[in-house]
C-alpha positions as CSV (number, residue, x, y, z in Angstrom):
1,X,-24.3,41.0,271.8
2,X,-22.5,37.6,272.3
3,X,-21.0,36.3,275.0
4,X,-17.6,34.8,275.5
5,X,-15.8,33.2,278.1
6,X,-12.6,31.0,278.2
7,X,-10.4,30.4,281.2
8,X,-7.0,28.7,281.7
9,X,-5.8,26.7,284.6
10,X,-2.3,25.6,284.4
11,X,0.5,24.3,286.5
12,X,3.9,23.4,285.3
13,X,6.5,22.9,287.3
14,X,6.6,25.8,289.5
15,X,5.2,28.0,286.7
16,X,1.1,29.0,286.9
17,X,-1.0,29.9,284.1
18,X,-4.3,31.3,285.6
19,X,-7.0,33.3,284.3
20,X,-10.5,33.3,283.0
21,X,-12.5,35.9,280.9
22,X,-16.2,36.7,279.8
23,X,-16.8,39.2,277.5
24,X,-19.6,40.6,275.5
25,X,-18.8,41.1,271.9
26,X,-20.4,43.2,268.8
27,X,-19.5,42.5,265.4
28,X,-19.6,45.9,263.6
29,X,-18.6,46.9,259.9
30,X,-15.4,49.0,261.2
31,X,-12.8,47.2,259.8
32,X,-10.4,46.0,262.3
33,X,-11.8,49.0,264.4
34,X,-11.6,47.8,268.2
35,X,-14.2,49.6,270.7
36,X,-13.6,48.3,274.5
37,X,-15.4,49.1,277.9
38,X,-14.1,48.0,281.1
39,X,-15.1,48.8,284.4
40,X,-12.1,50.9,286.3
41,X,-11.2,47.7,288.6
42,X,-10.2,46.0,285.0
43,X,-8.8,48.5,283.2
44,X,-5.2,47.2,284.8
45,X,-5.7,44.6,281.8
46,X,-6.4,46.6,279.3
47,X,-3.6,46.1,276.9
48,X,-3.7,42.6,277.1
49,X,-7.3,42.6,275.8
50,X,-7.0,45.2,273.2
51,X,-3.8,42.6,271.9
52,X,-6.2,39.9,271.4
53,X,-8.5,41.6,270.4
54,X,-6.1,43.0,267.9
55,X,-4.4,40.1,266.9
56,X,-8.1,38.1,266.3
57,X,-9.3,41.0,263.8
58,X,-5.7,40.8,262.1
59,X,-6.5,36.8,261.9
60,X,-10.3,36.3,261.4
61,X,-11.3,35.6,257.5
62,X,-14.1,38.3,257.5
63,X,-13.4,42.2,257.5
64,X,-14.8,43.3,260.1
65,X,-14.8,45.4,263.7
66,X,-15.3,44.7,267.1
67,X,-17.1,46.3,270.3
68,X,-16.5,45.0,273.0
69,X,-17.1,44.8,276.6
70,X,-15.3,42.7,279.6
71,X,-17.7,41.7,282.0
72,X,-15.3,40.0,284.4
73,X,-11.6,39.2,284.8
74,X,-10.8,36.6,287.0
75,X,-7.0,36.5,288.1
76,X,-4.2,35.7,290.6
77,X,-1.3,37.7,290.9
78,X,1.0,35.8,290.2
79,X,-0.3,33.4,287.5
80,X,-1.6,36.4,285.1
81,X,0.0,38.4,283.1
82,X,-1.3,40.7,280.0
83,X,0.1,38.1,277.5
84,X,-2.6,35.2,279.9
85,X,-4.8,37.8,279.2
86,X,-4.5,38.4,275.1
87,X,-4.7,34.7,275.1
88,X,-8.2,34.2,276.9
89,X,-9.6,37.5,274.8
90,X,-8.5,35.9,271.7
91,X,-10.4,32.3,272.7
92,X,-13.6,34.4,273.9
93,X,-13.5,35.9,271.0
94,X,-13.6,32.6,269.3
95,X,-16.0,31.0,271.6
96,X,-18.3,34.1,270.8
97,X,-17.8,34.8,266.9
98,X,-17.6,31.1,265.2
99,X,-16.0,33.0,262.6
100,X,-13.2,31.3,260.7
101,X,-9.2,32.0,261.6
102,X,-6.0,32.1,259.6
103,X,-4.0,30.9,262.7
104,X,-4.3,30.3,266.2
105,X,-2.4,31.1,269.4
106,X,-0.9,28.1,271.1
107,X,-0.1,27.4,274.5
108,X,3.2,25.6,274.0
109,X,3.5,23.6,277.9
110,X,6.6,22.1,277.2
111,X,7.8,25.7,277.1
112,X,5.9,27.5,278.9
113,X,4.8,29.8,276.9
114,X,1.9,31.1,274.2
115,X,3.1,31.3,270.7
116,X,1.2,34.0,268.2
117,X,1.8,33.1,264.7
118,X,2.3,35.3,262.3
């Protein structure tokens, strides 16, 4: 398995963006097949991996299927959110595969806000 981690650490204002992510990740023949493990205390972010997860299978140049597993979450309560939380999935994943992309999200600051491209 490969590892992953990316974190953000963002102020802006008075808006926080906060969070940082390691996963482990399995590239598997399944395509766009997504396979997660969490330990319970995580699972509160589950959707928010699964979406990156997601949205990097629905982006990535190869057909292919992921397992994964989040090691650790780190998080504030009021500077993550799920969406925080699709973004650092979709950069682990990145970090992890080195495979090539169609697009990529951006964190727009002027805005405030993470852009998924179509």
């Amino acid at each position: 398995m490969k590892t992953g981690i990316y974190k953000i650490a963002e102020q802006i204002g008075n808006y926080g963006f906060y969070g940082e992510i390691e996963i482990e990740v399995e590239i598997t023949s399944r395509y766009q097949k997504v396979e997660l493990e969490f330990d319970d205390e995580l699972e509160r972010w589950q959707s928010g991996v699964l979406f990156g997860a997601t949205y990097f299978l629905e982006h990535c140049m190869s057909r292919i299927g992921l397992n994964i597993r989040v090691k650790e979450i780190k998080y504030n309560e009021l500077d993550t959110s799920n969406t925080i939380v699709a973004y650092l999935t979709f950069k682990a994943l990145v970090s992890a595969t080195n495979l090539e992309l169609k697009s990529d999200i951006l964190f727009d600051k002027e805005f405030k806000a993470f852009v998924f491209p179509k």
